[in-house]
C-alpha positions as CSV (number, residue, x, y, z in Angstrom):
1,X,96.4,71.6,57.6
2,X,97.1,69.8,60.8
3,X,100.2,67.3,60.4
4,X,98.6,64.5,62.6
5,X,95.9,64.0,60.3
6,X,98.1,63.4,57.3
7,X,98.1,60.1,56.4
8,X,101.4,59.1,54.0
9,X,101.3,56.4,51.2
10,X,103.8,54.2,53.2
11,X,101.2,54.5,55.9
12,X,98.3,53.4,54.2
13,X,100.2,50.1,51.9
14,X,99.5,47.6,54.3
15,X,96.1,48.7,54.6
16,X,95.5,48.6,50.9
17,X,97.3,45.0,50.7
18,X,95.2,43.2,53.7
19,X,92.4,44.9,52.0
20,X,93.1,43.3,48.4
21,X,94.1,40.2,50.3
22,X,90.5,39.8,51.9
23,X,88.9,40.6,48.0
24,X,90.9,37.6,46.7
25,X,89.7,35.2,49.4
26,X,86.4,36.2,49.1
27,X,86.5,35.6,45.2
28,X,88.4,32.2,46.4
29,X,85.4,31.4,48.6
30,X,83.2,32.0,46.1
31,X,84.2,30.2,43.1
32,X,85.5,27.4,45.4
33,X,81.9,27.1,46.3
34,X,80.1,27.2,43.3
35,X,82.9,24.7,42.1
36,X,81.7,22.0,44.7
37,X,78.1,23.0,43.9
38,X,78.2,22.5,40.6
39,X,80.5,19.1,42.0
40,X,77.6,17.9,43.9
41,X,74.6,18.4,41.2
42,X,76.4,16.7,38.6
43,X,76.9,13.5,41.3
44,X,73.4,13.7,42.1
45,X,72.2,13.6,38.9
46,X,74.5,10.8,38.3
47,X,74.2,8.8,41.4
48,X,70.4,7.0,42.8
49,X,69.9,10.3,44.9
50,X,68.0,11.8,42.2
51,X,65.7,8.8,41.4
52,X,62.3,9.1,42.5
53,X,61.6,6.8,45.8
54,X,58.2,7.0,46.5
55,X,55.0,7.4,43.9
56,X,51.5,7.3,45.9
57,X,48.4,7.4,43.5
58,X,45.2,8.2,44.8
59,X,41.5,8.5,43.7
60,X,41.6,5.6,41.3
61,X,38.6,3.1,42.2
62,X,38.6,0.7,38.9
63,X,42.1,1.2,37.7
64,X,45.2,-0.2,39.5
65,X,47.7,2.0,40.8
66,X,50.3,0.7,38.1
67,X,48.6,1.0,35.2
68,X,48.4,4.6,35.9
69,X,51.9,5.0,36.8
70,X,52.5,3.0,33.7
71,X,50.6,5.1,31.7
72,X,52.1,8.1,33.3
73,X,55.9,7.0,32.0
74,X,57.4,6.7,34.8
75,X,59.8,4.2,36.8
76,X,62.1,4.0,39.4
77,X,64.8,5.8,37.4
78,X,63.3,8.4,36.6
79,X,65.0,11.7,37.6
80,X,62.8,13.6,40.3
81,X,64.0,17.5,38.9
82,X,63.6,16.1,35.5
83,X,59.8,15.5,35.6
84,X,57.7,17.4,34.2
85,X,54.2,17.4,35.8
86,X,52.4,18.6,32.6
87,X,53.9,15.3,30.5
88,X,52.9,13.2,33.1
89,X,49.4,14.6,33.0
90,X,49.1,14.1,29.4
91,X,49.8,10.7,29.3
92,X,47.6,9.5,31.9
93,X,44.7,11.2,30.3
94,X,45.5,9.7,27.0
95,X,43.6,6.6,29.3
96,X,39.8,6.8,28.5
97,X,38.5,5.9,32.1
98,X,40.3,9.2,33.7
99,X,38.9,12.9,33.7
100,X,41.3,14.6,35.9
101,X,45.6,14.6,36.9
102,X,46.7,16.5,39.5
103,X,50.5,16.4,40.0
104,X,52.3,17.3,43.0
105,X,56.3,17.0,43.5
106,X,57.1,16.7,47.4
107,X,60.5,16.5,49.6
108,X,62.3,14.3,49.5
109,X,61.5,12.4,45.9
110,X,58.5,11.8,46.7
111,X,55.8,12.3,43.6
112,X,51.9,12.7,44.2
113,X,49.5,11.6,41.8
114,X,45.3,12.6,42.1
115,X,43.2,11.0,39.6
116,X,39.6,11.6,38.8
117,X,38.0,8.9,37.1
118,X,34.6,9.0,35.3
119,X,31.9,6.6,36.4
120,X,30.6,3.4,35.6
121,X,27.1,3.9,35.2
122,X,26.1,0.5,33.3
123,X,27.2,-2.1,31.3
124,X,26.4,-2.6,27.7
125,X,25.4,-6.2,26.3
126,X,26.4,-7.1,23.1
127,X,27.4,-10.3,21.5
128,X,27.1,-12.4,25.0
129,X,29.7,-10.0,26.5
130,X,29.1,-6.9,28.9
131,X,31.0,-3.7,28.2
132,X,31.5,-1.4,31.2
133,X,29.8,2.4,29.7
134,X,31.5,5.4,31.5
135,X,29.5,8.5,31.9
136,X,31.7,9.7,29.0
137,X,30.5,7.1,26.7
138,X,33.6,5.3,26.5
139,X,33.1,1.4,26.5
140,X,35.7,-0.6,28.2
141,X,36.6,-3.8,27.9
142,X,34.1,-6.6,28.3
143,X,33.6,-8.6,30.8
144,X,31.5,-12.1,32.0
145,X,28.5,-11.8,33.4
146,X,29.2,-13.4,36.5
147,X,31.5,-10.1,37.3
148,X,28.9,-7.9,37.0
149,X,27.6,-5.8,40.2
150,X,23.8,-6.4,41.0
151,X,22.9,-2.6,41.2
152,X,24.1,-1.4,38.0
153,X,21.9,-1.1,35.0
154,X,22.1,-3.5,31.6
155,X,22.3,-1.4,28.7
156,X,20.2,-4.0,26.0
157,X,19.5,-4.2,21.9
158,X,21.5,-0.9,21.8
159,X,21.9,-1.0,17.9
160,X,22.7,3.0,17.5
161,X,25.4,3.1,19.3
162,X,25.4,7.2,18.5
163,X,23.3,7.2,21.1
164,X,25.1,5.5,24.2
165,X,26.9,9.1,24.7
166,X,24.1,10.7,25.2
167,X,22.6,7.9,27.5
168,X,25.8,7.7,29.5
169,X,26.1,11.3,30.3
170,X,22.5,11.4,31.5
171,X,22.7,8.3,33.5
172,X,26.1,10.3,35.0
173,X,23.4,12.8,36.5
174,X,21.5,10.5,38.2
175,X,21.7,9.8,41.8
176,X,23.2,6.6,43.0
177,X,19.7,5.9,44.4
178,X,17.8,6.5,41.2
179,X,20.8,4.3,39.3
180,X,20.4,1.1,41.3
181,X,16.7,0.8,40.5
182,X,17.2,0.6,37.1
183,X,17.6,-2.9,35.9
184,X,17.9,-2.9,32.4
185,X,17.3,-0.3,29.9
186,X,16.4,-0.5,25.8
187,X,15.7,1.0,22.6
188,X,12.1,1.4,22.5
189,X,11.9,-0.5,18.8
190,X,8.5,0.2,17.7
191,X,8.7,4.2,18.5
192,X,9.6,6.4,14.9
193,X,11.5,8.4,17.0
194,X,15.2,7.2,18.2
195,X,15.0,8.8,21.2
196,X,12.5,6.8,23.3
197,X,14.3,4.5,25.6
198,X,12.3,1.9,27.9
199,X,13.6,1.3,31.2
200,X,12.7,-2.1,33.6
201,X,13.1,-1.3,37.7
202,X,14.0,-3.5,39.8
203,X,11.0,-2.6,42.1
204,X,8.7,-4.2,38.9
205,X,7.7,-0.7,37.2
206,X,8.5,-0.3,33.4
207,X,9.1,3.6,32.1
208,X,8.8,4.8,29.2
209,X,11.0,8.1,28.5
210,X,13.7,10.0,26.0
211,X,17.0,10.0,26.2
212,X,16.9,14.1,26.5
213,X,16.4,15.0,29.8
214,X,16.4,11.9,30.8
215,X,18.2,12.5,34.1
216,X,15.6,15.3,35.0
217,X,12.5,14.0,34.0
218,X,13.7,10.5,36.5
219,X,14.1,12.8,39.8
220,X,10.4,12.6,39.9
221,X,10.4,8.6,39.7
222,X,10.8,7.9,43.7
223,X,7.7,10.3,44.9
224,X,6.1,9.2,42.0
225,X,6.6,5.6,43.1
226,X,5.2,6.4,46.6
227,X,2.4,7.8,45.8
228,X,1.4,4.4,43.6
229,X,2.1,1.9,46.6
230,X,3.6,-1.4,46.9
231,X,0.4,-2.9,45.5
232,X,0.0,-1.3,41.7
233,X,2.3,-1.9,39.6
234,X,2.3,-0.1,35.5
235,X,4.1,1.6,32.7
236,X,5.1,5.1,34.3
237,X,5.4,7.2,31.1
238,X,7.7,10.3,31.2
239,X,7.7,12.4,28.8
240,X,6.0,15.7,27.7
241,X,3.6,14.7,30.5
242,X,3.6,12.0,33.3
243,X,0.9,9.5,33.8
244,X,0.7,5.9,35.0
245,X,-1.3,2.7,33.5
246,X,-1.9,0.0,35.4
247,X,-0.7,-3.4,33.8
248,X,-3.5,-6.2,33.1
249,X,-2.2,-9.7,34.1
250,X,-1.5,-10.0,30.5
251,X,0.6,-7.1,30.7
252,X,3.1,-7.8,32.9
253,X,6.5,-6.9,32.0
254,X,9.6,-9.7,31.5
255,X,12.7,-8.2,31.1
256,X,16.2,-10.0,30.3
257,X,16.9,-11.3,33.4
258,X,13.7,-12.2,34.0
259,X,14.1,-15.1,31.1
């Protein structure tokens, strides 16, 4: 074996010392950094770093932005890591006027919100007070008469109120078009079956329909319209079939806000 290759243990202790040496630093290094790590989480947590500063809510037409982050249980101390998006999501759909949550966490502390809410599509009158109906058939709470929009229908002598689901979600599928022509819609009283609705326009027709299919059977109402003229006005009746009678003088419809 050649000699100058031979390597003694005397020769090769200082090498195996700097080498330990280095392996304790680095351990050093290590834990001294997870040591401040864990140093700086537990101030943040305990210090106004970890607080959310900004909450933007969008999407919400009727409701205010702090009743949903009210509903939503949350405040200005409320730890940003902490949250928990499907909580928050909960508790804002527990209101009756939202359909959808979507939300987002975003640097720095900064929480997004996306509401869906359903629509308005009339108002029901009962007892001298006007309840806003959502396409889900929830009422909300009433309201005077003089707050009430011009182009949104008055739900009237609704007595089964089983029905105002129903009603709602087909006035839902209506276009906006369609919706602001109808002025006032009722029970038709005298029919056996609970279905038949009557409907006054605001152009001066009265229809006579079903609540099923309601929202179908009404995309025919503006051609149909047309194709009357300004001049003749009648009881367009929508049902199994369409037709059209003319009113007499005698005839003329008065609805509610006619009176």
């Amino acid at each position: 074996m050649d000699k100058d290759k031979v390597v003694t243990i005397e020769d090769r202790i200082p090498k195996l010392k700097t080498q330990r040496k280095q392996k304790t630093n680095r351990r050093m290094i290590i834990y001294l950094s997870l040591f401040f790590l864990l140093i700086l989480i537990f101030v943040y947590f305990q210090s106004g770093f970890s607080h959310i500063k900004k909450i933007t809510v969008s999407g919400n037409e009727n409701i205010s932005d702090q009743a949903i982050i009210k509903a939503g249980k949350i405040s200005a101390q409320s730890s940003f890591l902490n949250l928990s998006d499907v909580d928050i999501q909960k508790n804002i759909l527990r209101m009756g006027e939202i359909s959808s949550v979507d939300v987002h966490k975003k640097f720095y502390n900064h929480l997004l919100i996306e509401v869906k809410e359903y629509h308005r599509v009339g108002y029901l009158k009962d007892k001298g007070k006007y309840y806003p109906v959502l396409e889900s058939g929830k009422l909300l709470k009433g309201i005077e008469k003089d707050s009430l929009p011009v182009n949104a229908p008055i739900i009237m002598d609704w007595k089964d109120r089983k029905l105002l689901k129903p009603m709602a979600n087909e006035l839902g599928k209506l276009t906006q078009g369609i919706v602001h022509r109808i002025s006032e819609i009722h029970l038709d009283q005298e029919s056996k079956d609970a279905n038949r609705i009557i409907l006054y326009m605001t152009d001066g027709y009265e229809v006579r329909s079903s609540i099923t299919h309601f929202a179908r059977k009404m995309e025919s109402y503006p051609s149909i319209v047309q194709q009357l003229g300004p001049h003749r006005k009648g009881v367009i009746n929508m049902d199994v079939s369409t037709y059209f009678h003319e009113f007499g003088n005698e005839e003329a419809p008065k609805s509610e806000t006619d009176r």
